[in-house]
C-alpha positions as CSV (number, residue, x, y, z in Angstrom):
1,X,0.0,0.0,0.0
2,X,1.7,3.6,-0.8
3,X,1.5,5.5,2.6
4,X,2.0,8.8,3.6
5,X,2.6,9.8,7.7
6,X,2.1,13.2,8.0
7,X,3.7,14.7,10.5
8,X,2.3,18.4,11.7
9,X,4.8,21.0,13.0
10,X,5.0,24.1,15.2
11,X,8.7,25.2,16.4
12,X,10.2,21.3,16.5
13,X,13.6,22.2,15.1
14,X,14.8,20.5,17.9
15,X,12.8,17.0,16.8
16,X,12.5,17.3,13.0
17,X,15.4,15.8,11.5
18,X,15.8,12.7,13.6
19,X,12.0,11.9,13.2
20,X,12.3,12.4,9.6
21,X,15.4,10.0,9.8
22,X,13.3,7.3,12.2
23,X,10.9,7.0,10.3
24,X,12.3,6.6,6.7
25,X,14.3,3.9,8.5
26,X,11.5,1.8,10.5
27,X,9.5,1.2,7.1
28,X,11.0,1.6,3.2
29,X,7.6,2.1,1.7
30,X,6.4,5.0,3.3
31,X,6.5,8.9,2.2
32,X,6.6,11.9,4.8
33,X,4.8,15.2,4.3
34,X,5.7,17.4,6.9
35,X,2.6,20.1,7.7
36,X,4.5,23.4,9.1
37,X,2.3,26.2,10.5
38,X,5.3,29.0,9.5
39,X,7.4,27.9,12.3
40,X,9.2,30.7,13.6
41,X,12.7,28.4,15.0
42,X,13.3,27.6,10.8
43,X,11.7,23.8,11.2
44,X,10.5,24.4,7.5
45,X,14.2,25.5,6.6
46,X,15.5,22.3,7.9
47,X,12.8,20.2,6.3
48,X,13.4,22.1,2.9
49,X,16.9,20.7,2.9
50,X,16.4,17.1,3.9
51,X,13.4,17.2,0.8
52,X,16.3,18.5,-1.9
53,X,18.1,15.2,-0.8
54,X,15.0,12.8,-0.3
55,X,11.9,12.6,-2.7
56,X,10.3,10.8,0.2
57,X,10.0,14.0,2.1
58,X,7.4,16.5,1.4
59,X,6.4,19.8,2.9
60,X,3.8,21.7,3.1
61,X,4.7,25.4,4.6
62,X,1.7,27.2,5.9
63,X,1.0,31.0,6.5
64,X,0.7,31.1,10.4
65,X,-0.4,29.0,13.0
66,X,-3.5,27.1,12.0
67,X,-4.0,24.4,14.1
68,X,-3.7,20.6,14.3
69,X,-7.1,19.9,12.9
70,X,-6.6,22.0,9.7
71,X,-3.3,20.6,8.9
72,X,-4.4,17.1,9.4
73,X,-7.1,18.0,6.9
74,X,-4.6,19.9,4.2
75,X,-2.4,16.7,4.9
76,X,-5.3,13.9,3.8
77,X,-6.1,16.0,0.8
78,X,-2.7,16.3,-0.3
79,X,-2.1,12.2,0.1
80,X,-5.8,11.8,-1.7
81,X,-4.6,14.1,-4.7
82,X,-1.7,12.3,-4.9
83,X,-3.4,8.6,-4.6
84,X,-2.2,7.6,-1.3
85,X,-3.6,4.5,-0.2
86,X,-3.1,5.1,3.6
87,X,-2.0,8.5,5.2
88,X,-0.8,8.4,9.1
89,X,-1.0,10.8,11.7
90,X,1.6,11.3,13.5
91,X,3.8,13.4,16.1
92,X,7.2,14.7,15.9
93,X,8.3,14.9,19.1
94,X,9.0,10.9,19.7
95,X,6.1,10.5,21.7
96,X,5.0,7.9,18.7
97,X,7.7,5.4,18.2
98,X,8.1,5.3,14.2
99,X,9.1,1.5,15.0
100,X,5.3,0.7,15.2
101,X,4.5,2.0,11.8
102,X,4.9,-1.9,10.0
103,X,2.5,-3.0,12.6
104,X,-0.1,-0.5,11.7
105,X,0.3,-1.3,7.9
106,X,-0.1,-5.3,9.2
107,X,-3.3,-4.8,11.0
108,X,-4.7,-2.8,7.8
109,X,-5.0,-5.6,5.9
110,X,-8.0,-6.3,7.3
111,X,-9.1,-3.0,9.2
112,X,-9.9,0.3,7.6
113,X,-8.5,2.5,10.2
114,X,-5.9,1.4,13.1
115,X,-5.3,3.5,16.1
116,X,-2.6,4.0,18.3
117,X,-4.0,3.3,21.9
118,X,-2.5,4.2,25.1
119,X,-5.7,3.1,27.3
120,X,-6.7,-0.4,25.7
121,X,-9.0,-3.1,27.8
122,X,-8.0,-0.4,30.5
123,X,-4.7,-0.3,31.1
124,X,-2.5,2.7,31.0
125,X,0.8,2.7,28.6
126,X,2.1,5.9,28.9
127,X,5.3,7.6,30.2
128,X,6.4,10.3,32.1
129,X,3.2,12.4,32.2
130,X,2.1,13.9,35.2
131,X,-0.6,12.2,36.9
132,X,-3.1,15.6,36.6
133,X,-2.9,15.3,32.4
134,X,-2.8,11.5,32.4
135,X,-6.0,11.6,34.6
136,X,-7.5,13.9,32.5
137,X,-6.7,12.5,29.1
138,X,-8.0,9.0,30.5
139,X,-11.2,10.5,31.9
140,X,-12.2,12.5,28.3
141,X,-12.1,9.3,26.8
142,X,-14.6,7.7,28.8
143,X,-16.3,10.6,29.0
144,X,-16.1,10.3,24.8
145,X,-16.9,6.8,24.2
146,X,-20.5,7.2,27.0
147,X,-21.7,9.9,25.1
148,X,-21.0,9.1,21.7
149,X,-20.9,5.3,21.7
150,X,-18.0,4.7,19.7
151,X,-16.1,1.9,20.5
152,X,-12.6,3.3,21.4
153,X,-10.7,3.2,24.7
154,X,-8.6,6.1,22.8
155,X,-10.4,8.2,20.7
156,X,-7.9,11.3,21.8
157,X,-4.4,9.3,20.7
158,X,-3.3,11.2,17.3
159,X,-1.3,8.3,16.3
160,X,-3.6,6.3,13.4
161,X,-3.4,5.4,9.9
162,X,-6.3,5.4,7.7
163,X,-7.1,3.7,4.3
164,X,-8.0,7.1,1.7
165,X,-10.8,5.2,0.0
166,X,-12.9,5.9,3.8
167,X,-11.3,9.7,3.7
168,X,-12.7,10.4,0.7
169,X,-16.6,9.5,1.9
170,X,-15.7,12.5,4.4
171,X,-16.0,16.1,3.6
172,X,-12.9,17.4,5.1
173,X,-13.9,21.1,4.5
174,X,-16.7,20.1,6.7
175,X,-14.4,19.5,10.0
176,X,-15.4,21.6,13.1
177,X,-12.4,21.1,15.5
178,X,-8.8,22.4,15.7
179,X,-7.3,21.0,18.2
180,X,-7.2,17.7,19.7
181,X,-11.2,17.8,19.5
182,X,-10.3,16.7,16.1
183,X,-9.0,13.4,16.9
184,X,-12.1,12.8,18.5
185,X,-14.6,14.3,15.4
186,X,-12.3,12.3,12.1
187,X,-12.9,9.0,14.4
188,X,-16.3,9.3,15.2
189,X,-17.1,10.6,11.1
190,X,-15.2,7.8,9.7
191,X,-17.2,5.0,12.3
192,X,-20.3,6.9,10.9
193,X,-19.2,6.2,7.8
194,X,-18.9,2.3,7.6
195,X,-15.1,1.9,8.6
196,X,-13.8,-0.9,10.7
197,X,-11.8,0.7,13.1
198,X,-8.7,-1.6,15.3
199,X,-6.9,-0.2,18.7
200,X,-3.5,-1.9,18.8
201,X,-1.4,-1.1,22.0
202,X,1.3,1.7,21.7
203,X,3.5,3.2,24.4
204,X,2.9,7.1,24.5
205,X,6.2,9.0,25.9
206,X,6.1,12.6,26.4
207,X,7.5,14.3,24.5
208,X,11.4,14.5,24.5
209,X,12.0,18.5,23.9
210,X,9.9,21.3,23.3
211,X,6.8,22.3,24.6
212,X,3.2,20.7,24.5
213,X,0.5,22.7,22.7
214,X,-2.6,21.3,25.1
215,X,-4.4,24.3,26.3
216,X,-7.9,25.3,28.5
217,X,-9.3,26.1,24.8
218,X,-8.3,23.0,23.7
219,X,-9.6,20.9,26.4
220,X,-13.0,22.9,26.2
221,X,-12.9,22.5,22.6
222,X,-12.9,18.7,22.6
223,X,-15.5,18.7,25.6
224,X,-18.2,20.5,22.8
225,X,-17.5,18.4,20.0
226,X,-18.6,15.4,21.6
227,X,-21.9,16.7,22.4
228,X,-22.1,17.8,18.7
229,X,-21.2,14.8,17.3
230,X,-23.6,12.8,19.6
231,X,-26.8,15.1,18.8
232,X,-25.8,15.0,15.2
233,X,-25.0,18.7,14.8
């Protein structure tokens, strides 16, 4: 299957290169894009001259900071246009081990859409987060999966890959949330519509420099959507 991870970026020159380098390395078939929102550290710089070297790597360079959800969405449409078969989501920060990316491509030959979960059958597989965010993150998934029904321990993990031909059922211009709400909202859509969806353990790390982009908008944010996605709004 031609895949595409697509790796979305805000200030990770610290991260960028090595992921890039990890990840060509942990699977042969795979292509990068990297989605940059104008980073103001020169991540796009960097990218620029790994792509003159590699056609594997991509980039798209964006006018400002946009959000996660609207680069995940410019991301899929750049992998359908280009007849992807499966596009990824995926950090850069290490948090998602680009070691797992064979298994993911294993388990979609017979799932549509494979997640990454940190909080499958109920166990916790995550690292060096403080107990405040991991009891938060755990609780807005059960809090997700009551109200909406969908059968996912981790509907919030942003490390998936999805088959195009279920993308392409979705209107992407039609995406309400931004930040990590949108994890939630392109799960519950492509459930909607048909696809058979697989958790596979992952171990989440935090991230290894940088900072983390969760903020009170974003945890309000993703509190909303799953009220609208429940009534059907």
């Amino acid at each position: 299957m031609k895949s595409l991870i697509i790796i979305p970026t805000y200030n990770e020159c610290d991260n960028i290169t090595a992921i890039i380098e990890a990840v060509l390395s942990a699977e042969q078939s795979v292509d990068i894009l990297i989605v940059d929102d104008n980073s103001p550290d020169g991540t796009a710089d960097i990218v620029h001259d790994i792509q003159r070297a590699n056609p594997r790597v991509h980039l798209l360079k964006r006018a400002g900071k946009l959000g996660l959800g609207t680069a995940y969405c410019e991301g899929f449409q750049f992998g359908l246009d280009r007849g992807y078969d499966v596009v990824f989501e995926m950090d850069a920060d290490f948090s998602h081990d680009p070691q797992e990316i064979p298994n993911f491509l294993r388990e979609l030959e017979h799932r549509d859409v494979v997640i990454g979960s940190r909080y499958l059958n109920g166990g916790v597989t995550v690292v060096n987060w403080p107990l405040r965010r991991l009891i938060l993150s755990y609780s807005a998934n059960l809090y997700t999966r009551f109200i909406t029904r969908l059968p996912l321990y981790d509907a919030t993990g942003g490390f998936k890959a999805i088959k195009t031909e279920f993308l392409r059922t979705i209107k992407l211009d039609r995406i309400h949330s931004n930040g990590y709400a949108f994890q939630i909202e392109i799960n519950y859509k492509l459930w909607k519509a048909g696809a058979r969806l697989k958790e596979i353990p992952i171990i989440f790390v935090d991230r290894r420099s940088g900072t983390s982009k969760m903020s009170k908008n974003i945890i309000f944010e993703a509190a909303w959507i799953v009220w609208r996605l429940a009534l059907g709004l």
